[in-house]
C-alpha positions as CSV (number, residue, x, y, z in Angstrom):
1,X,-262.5,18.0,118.2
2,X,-262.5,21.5,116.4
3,X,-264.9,22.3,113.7
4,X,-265.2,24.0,110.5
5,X,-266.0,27.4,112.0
6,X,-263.4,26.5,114.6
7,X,-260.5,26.3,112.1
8,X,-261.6,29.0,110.1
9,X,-261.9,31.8,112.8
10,X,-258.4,30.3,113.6
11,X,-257.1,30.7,110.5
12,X,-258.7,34.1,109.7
13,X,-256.9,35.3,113.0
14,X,-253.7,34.6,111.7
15,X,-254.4,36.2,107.7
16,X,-252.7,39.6,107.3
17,X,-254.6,42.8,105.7
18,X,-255.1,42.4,102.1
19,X,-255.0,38.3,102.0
20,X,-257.6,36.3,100.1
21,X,-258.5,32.6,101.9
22,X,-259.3,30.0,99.5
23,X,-260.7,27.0,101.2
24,X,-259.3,24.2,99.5
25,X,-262.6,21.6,99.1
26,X,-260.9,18.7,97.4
27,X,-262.5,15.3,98.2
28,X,-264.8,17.3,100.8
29,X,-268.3,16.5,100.8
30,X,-270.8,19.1,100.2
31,X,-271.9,19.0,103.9
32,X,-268.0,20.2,105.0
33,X,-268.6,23.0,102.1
34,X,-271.3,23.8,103.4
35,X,-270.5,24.4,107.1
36,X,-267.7,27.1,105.6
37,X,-270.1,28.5,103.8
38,X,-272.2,29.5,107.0
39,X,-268.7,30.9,107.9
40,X,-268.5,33.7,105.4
41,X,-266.4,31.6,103.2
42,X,-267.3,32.5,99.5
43,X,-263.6,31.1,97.3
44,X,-263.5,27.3,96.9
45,X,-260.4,25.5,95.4
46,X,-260.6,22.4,93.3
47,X,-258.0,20.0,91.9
48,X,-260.1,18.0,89.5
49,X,-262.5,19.3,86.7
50,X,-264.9,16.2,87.6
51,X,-265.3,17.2,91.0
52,X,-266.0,21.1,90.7
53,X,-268.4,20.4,88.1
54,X,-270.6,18.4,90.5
55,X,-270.2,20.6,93.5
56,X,-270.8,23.6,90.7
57,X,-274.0,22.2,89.9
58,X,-275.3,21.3,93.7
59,X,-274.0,24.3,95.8
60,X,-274.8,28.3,95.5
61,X,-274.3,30.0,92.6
62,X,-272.6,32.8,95.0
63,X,-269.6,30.6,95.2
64,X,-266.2,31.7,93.6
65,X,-264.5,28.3,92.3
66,X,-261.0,28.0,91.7
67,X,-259.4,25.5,89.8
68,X,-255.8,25.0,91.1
69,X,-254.8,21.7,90.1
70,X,-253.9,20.2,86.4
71,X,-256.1,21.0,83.8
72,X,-256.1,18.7,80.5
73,X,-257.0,20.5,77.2
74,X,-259.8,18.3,76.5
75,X,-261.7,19.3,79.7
76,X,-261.5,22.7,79.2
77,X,-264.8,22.6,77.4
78,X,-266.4,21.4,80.5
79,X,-265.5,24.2,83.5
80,X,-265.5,27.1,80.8
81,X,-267.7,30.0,82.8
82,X,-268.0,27.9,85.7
83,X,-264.3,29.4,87.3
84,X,-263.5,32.2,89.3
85,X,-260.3,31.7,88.6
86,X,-258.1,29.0,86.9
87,X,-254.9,28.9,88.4
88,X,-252.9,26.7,86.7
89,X,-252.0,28.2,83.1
90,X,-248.8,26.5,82.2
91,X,-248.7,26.0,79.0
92,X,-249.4,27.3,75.3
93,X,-251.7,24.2,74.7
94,X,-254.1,24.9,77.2
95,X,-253.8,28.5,76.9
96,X,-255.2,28.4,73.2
97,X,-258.1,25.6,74.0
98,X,-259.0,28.4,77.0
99,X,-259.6,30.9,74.6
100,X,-260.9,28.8,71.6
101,X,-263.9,27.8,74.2
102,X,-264.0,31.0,76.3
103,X,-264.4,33.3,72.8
104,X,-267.5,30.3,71.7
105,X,-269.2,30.8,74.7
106,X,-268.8,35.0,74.5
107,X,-267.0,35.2,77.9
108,X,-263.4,36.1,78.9
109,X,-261.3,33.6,81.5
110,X,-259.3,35.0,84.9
111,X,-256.5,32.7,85.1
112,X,-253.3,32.5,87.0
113,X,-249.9,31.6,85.1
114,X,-248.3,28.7,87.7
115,X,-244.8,28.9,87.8
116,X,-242.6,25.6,88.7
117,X,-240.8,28.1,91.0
118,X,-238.3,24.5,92.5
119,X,-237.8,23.6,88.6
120,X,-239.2,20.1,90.2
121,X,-239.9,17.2,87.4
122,X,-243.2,16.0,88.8
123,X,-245.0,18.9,89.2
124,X,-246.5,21.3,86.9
125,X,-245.6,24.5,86.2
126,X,-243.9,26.9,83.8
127,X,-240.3,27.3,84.1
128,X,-238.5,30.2,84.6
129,X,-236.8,30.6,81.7
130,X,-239.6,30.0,79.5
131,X,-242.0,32.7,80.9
132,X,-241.0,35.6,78.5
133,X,-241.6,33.7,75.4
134,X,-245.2,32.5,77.2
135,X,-246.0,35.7,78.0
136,X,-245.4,37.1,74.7
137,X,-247.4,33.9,73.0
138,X,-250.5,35.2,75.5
139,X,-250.5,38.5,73.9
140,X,-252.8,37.9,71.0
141,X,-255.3,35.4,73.3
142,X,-258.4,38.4,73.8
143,X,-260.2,35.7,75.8
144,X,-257.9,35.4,78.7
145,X,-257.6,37.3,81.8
146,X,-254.2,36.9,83.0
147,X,-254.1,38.7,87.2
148,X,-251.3,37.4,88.5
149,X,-248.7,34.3,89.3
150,X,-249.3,30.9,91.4
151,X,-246.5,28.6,92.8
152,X,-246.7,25.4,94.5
153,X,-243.2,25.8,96.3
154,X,-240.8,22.6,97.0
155,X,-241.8,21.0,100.8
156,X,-238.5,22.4,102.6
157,X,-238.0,24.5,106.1
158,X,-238.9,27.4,106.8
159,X,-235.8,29.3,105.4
160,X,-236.0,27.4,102.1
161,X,-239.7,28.4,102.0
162,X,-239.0,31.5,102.5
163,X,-236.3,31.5,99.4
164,X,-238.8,30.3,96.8
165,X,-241.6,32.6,98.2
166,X,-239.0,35.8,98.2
167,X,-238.1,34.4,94.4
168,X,-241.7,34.4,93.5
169,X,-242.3,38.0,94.6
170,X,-239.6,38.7,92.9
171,X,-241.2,37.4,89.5
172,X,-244.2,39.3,90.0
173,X,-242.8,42.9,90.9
174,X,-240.9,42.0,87.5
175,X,-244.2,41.4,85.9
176,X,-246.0,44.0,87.6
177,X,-243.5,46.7,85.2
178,X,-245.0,45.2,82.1
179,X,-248.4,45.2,82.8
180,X,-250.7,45.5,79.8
181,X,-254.5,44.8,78.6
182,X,-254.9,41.2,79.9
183,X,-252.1,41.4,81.5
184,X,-252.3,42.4,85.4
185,X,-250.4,41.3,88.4
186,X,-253.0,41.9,90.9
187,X,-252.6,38.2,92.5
188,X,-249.8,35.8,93.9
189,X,-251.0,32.8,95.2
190,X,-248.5,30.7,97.2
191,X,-248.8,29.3,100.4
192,X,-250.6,26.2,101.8
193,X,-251.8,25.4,105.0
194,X,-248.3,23.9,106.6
195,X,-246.5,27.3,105.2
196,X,-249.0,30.2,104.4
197,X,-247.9,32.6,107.4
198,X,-244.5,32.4,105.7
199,X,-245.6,33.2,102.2
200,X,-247.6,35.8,103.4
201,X,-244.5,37.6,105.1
202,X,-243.0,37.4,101.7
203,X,-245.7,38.7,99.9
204,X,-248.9,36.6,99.2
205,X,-252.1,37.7,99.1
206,X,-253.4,34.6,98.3
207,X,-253.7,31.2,100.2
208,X,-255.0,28.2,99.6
209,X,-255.8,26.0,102.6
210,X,-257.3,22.6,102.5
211,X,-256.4,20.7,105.8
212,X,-255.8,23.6,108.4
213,X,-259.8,24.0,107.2
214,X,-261.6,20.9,106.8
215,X,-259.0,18.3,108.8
216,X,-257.2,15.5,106.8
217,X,-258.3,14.7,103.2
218,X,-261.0,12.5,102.3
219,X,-259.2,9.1,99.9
């Protein structure tokens, strides 16, 4: 049976020049973070605000967190300036409660904008169409960071992977013409562990990989 350091040099071997590797930690215990850790492994990826919190407290402060699942406006309060990087900004709501608690505590917030890239009901996500007007709502928010895009891509083969990740790019080099202060495309994050070498042809230089890490998820 392969181990943390296992799947990691693995998975390293595979990541093209210039790609960030965000170990997705969800459910894991603090042993599993641990043992990636000893690998080099510094950026972390959580889907709850509960469970970064704990593993913020009780693992080193060197670690970069990222939160890349739902965030609810009323738990903003308790992960302000313990992010790395948010990377699901999706909506006006929880862009203002970002910056109402990131300007009270005297610090500014990196955040990603997620993009619903498969227009999909269940997920979360800006649309499309609605990412001028949210961009332009950003402007005045001085407390937010915003480097780059994230997508959560519909399950599909590999060519219709490779469509949504080639329409993604797409939306960033857009982007990347009206930069501004607070306004950066530095980042794309897109691709898991089932499809990252794809996303990465098309332009990630982000990943975010949970099982092709740490094996199946913890219920």
């Amino acid at each position: 049976m392969n181990t943390i350091k296992d799947n990691l040099e693995k998975v390293n071997d595979t990541l093209l020049d210039g790609v960030t590797l965000i170990a997705v930690s969800k459910t894991k215990p603090h042993e599993a973070i641990m043992e990636a850790y000893a690998s080099g492994i510094r950026d972390f990826g959580e889907n709850k605000v509960q469970e970064l919190e704990v593993k913020f407290d009780a693992l080193p402060k060197d670690i970069r967190w990222h939160l890349i699942g739902g965030l609810q406006t009323n738990k903003v309060r308790k992960i302000i300036g313990k992010t790395y990087l948010i990377q699901s900004l999706d909506r006006e709501a929880l862009a203002l409660e970002i910056d109402k608690r990131a300007e009270k505590a005297n610090i500014t917030v990196d955040a990603l904008i997620e993009i619903n890239i498969g227009e999909e009901e269940q997920k979360a996500g800006i649309l499309l169409k609605n990412l001028p007007e949210f961009i332009e709502f950003l402007k005045p928010l001085k407390n937010i960071n915003i480097r780059g895009l994230m997508a959560i891509i519909p399950q599909g083969n590999e060519d219709e992977n490779r469509f949504y990740f080639r329409k993604m790019k797409g939306v960033f080099a857009e982007l990347k013409e009206q930069e501004r202060e607070r306004l950066t495309m530095e980042i794309l994050s897109m691709g898991m562990s089932t499809d990252y070498i794809t996303a990465m042809e098309e332009g990630s230089n982000m990943v975010r990989i949970g099982t092709g890490i740490f094996g199946s998820r913890n219920k």
